[in-house]
C-alpha positions as CSV (number, residue, x, y, z in Angstrom):
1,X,-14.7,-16.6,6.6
2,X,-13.9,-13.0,7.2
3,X,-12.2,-11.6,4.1
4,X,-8.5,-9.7,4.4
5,X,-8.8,-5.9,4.6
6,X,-6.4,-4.0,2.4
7,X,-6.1,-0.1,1.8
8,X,-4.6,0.7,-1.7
9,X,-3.2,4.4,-1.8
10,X,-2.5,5.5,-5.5
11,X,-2.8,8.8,-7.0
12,X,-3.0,6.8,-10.6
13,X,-6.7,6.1,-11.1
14,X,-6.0,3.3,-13.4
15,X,-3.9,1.6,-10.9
16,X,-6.0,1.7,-8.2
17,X,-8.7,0.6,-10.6
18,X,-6.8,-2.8,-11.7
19,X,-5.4,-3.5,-8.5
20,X,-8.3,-3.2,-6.2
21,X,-9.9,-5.5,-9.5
22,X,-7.3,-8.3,-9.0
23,X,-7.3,-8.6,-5.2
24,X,-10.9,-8.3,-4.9
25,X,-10.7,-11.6,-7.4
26,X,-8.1,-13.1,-5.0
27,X,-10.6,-12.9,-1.9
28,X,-9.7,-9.9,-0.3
29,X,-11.9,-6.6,0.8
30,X,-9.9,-3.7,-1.1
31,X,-10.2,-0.2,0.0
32,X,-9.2,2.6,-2.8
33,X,-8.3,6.3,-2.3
34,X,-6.6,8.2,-5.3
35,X,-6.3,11.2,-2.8
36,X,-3.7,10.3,-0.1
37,X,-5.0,12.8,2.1
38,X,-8.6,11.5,1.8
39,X,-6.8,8.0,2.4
40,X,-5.5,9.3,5.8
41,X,-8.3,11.2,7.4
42,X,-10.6,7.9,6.5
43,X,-7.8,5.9,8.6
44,X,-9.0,3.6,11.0
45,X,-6.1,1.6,13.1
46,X,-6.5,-1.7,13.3
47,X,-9.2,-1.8,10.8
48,X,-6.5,-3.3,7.7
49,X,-4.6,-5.9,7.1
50,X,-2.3,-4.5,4.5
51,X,-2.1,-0.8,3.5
52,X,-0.1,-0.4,-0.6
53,X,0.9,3.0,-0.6
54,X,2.3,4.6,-3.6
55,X,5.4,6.6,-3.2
56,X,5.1,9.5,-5.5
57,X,2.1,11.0,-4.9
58,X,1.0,15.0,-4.8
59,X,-0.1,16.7,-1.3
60,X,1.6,14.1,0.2
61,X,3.8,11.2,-0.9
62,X,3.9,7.8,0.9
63,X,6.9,8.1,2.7
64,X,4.9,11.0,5.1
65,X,2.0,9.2,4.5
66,X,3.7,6.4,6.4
67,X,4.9,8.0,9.2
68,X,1.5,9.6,9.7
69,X,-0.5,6.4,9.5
70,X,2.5,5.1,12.1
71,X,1.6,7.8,14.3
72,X,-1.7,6.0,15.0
73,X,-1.2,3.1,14.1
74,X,2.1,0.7,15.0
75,X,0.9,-2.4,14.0
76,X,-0.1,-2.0,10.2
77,X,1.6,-4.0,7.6
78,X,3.0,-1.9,4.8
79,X,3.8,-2.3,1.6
80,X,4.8,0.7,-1.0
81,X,4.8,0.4,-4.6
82,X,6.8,2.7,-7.0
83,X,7.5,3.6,-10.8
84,X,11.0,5.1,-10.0
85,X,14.3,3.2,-9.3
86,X,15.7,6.3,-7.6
87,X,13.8,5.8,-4.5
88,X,15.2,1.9,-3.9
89,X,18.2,3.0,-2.2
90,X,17.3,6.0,-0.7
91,X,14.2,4.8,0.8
92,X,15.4,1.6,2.1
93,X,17.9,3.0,4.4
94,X,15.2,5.0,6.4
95,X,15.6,3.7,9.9
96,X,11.5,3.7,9.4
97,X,11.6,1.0,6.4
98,X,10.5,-2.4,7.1
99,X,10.7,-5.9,5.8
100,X,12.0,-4.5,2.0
101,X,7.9,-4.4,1.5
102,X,8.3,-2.7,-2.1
103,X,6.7,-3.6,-5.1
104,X,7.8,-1.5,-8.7
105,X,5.6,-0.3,-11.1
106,X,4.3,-1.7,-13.7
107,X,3.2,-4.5,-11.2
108,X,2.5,-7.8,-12.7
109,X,-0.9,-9.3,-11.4
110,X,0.9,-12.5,-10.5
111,X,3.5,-10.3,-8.5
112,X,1.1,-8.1,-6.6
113,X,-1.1,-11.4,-5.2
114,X,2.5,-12.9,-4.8
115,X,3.6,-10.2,-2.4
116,X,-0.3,-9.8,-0.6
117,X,0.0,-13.6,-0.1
118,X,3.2,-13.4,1.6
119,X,2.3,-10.2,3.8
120,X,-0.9,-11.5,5.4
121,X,-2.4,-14.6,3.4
122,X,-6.0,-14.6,2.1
């Protein structure tokens, strides 16, 4: 069986750390960058099955992070994680956002496999 591919975007080490720890548990193949700009030039389309991207980040947050990984990529699944409730309603009514994929920081372990699960399965 071919495990899921996922690439995790966080500038937070200690996120990235946990997550990338409870997805690989749940079955999946987790790719980490803290950096997002690392996170794009190591890009490969069609390569993941899910890409978490953080929202706040320095150099570049997720929503430009996004739109450049759309650029190359229009098939991705996307979701985006954040810590602040300012960026709900704002965000969401970007004509770019899609599906309400948004998960809120702290993200309960149960929640995050929750959300993967429904996005693309194991």
């Amino acid at each position: 069986m071919v495990k899921k591919k996922i690439c995790f975007v966080d500038d937070e080490p200690d996120i990235v750390l946990l997550c990338k720890l409870v997805l690989e548990y749940e079955g999946y193949e987790v790719h980490t960058f803290t950096d997002p700009i690392l996170a794009l030039s190591e890009y490969k389309p069609s390569f993941y099955d899910l890409i978490i991207l953080d929202i706040k980040m320095p150099k570049i947050d997720g929503c430009e992070l996004y739109k450049k990984i759309r650029a190359i990529d229009q098939n991705s699944k996307v979701c985006f994680l954040t810590a602040s409730e300012m960026y709900h309603e704002p965000f969401r009514k970007n004509e770019w956002w899609e599906l309400n994929n948004f998960l809120r920081k702290p993200i309960e372990n149960d929640e995050l496999i929750l959300k993967v699960k429904q996005l693309i399965g194991i």
